[in-house]
C-alpha positions in Angstrom: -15.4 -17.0 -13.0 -17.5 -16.3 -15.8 -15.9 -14.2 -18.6 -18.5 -11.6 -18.3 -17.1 -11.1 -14.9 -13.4 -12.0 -15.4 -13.6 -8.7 -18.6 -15.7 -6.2 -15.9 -13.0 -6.9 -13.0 -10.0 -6.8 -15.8 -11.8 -3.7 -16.7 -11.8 -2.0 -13.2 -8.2 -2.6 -12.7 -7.5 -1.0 -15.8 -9.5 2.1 -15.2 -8.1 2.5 -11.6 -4.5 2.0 -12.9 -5.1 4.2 -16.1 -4.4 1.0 -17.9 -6.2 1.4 -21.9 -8.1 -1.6 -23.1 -6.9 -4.5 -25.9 -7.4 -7.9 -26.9 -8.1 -10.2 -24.1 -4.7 -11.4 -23.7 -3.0 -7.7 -23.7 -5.8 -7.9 -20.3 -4.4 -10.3 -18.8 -0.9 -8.8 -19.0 -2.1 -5.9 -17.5 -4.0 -7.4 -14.7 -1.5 -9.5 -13.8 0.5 -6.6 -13.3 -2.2 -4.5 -11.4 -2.6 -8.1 -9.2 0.9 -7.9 -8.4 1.4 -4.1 -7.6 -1.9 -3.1 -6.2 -2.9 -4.9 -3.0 -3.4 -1.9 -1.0 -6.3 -1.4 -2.8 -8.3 -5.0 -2.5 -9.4 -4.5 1.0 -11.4 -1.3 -0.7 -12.8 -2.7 -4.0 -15.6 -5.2 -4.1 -15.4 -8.7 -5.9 -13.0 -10.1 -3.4 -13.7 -13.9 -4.5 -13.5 -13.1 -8.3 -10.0 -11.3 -8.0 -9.2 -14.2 -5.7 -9.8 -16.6 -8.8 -8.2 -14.4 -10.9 -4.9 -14.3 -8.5 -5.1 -17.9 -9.0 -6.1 -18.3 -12.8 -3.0 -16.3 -13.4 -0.7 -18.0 -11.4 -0.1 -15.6 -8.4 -1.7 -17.8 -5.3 -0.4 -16.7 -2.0 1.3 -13.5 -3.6 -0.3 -10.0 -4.3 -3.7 -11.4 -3.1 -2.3 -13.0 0.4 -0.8 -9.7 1.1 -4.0 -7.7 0.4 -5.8 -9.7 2.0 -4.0 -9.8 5.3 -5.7 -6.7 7.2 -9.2 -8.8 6.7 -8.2 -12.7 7.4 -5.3 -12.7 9.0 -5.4 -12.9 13.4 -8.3 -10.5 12.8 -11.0 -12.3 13.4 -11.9 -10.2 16.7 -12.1 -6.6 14.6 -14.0 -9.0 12.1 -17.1 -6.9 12.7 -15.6 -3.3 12.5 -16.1 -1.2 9.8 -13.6 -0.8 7.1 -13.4 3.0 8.0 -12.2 1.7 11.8 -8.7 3.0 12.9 -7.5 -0.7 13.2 -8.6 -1.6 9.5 -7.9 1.6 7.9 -4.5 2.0 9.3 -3.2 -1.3 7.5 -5.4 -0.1 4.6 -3.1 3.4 4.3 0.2 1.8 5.5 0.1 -0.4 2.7 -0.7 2.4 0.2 1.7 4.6 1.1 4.4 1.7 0.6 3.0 1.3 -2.9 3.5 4.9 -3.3 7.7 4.7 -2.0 7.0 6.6 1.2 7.6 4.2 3.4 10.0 1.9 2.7 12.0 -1.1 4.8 10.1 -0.4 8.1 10.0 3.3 8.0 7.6 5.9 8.6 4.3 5.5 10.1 0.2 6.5 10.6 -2.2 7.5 13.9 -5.8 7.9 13.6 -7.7 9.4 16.4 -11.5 7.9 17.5 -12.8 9.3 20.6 -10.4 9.6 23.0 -8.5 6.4 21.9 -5.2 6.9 19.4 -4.5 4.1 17.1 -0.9 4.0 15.9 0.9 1.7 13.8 3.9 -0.4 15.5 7.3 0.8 15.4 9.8 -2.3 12.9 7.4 -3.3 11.2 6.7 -4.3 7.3 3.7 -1.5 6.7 2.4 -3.2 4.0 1.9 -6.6 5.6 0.5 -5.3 9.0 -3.5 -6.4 10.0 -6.2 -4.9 12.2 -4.4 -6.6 15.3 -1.2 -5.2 14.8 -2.3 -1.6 16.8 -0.9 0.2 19.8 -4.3 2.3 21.5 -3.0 4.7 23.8 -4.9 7.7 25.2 -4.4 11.4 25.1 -1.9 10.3 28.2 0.0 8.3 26.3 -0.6 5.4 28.8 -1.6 2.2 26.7 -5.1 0.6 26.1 -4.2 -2.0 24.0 -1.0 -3.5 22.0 -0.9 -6.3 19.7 0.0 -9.9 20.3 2.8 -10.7 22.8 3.7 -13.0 20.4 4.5 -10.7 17.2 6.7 -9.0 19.8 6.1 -6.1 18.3 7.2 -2.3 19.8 5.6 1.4 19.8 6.0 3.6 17.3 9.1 5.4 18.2 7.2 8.9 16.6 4.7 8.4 19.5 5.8 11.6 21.2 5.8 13.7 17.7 2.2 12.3 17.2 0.8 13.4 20.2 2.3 17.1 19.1 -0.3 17.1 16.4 -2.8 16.0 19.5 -2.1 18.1 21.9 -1.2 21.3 19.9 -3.1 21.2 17.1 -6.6 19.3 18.0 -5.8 16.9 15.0 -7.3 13.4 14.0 -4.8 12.1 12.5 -1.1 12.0 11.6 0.8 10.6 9.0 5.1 10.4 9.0 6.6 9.4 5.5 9.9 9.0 4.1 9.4 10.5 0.5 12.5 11.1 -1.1 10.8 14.0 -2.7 10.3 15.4 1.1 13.5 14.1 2.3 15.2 16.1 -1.1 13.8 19.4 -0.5 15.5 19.8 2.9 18.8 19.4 1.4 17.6 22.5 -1.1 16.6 24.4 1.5 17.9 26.0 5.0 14.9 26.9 7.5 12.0 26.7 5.4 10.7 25.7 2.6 8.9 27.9 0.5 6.0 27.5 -2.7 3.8 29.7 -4.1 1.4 30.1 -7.3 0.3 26.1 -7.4 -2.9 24.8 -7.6 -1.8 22.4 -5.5 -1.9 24.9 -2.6 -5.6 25.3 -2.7 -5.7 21.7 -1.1 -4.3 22.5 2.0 -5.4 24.4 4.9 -3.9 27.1 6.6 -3.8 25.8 10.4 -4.1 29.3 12.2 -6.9 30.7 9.9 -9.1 27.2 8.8 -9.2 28.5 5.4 -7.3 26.4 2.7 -4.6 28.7 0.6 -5.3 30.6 -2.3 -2.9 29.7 -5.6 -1.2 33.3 -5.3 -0.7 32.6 -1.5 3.1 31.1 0.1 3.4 28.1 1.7 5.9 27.9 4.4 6.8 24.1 5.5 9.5 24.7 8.7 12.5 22.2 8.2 14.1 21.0 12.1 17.2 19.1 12.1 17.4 15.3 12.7 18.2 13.1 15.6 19.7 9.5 15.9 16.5 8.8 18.0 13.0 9.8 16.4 11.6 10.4 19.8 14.2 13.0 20.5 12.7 15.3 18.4 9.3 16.2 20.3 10.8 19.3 21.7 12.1 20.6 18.5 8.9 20.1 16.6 6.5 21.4 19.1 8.7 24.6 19.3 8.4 24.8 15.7 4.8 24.4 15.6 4.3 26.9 17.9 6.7 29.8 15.9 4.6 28.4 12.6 1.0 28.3 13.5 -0.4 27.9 10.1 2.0 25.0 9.7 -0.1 21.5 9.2 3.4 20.0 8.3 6.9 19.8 10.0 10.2 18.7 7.5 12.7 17.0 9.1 16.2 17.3 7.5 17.1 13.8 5.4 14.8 12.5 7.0 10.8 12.7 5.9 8.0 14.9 7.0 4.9 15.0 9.5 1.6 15.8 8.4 -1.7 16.5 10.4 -5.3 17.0 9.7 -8.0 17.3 11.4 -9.5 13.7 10.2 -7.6 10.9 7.9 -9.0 12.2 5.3 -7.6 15.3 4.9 -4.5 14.0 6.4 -4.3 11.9 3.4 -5.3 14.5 1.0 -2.7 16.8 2.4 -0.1 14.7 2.4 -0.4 13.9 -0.6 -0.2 17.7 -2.0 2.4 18.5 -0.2 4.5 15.7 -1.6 3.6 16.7 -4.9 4.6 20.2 -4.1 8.0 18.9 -2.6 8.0 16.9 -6.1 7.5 20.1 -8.2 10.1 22.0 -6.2 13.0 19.7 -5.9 12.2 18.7 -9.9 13.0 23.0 -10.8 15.8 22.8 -8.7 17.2 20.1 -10.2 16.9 21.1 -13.4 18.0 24.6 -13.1 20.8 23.0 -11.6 20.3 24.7 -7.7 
């Protein structure tokens, strides 16, 4: 790699990651931090084969870059030709960032992108950080299966099947993500029936469900908290009875446990779940400190 190149792809690491500049050295620290904790991004960033050399130049072959690399080389070479923005590559893609971001952790929580008529969802006991493009259940809006990953991975569905196809069947959505933040998972020990947030910015991200129109920073949120099962699947009945007493609802809380977000397309799925964890964040973080 020329050192032109090696400085511009140090460079972009360090501008994603918020990492400052420095000598050359003080770069190479920082990358081989960023090369280590940031595979969920590779698949997404150009310059594979530089950042390839540069896994291997600093001494982490088969590591970070193996792993982020799995959703494009590994058993995949039938979805080779998809685009990145496919269900079967972008689920990987998401899994694996929301492990770097804690809310999945172990084998926990889980993703479903709708295309068509065809739901993708990730596999149920499964590392989400290490799955590929193979590595999908496609159902329909049925629920009877299209397609499931290689015998051999024995592999099983996602036990939230049933509490995906709530945000299908109820709520028209695209897409459906299930997380295990702590910050989520802390919030319904603060609170009884709901939870409640008003006057963030935050707010102004995520759309009101009844109305289409995204909330105002003076308007409430209300999140509905339902209680826990020992089986996931068990709690289809208690969610879709929740969705239907909270219509503007695009989330569902469940009680140390996580949280269910919908949205009409990934994207906003993403985009929402990502404000309302911050929200959760900002919550629990007062309560805490005023000692509630």
């Amino acid at each position: 790699m020329a050192p032109g190149r090696q400085d511009l792809v140090l460079a972009h690491f360090a501008v994603v990651k918020g990492v400052g500049g420095g000598a050359a050295d003080g770069r190479h620290q920082h990358a081989r931090c960023l090369l280590t904790g940031c595979h969920a991004a590779f698949p997404y960033y150009g310059a594979e084969a530089e950042l390839e050399q540069l896994a291997t130049h600093l001494g982490l072959p088969g590591h970070a870059w193996e792993r982020g690399q799995r959703a494009e080389n590994a058993d995949s070479a039938p979805f080779a030709h998809l685009p990145r923005t496919h269900p079967r590559k972008l689920i990987p893609w998401l899994c694996a960032a929301m492990y770097e971001r804690g809310w999945v952790t172990g084998t926990g929580g889980g993703i479903t992108v709708k295309q068509s008529q065809e739901i993708f969802i990730a596999p149920s006991g499964v590392q989400k950080e290490r799955m590929g493009p193979e590595d999908m259940f496609v159902i329909n809006m049925l629920c009877e299966e299209i397609a499931a990953p290689p015998d051999h991975k024995k592999f099983r569905p996602s036990q939230c099947m049933p509490l995906f196809l709530n945000a299908y069947h109820m709520r028209d959505a695209g897409a459906c993500i299930h997380t295990h933040s702590q910050d989520a998972v802390l919030v319904t020990l603060l609170h009884d029936r709901e939870f409640r947030i008003s006057n963030q910015h935050l707010l102004e991200t995520i759309r009101n469900d009844s109305t289409g129109e995204r909330y105002k920073f003076s308007d409430t949120l209300v999140v509905p908290i339902i209680e826990n099962t020992p089986h996931e699947r068990d709690l289809q009945h208690s969610m879709a009875e929740c969705m239907t007493k909270y219509p503007a609802t695009c989330a569902v809380l469940v009680r140390r446990h996580g949280v269910y977000v919908w949205g009409k397309d990934w994207v906003e799925a993403k985009n929402m779940c990502e404000a309302y964890d911050a929200l959760f964040q900002i919550a629990s973080g007062r309560a805490l400190s005023a000692g509630g």
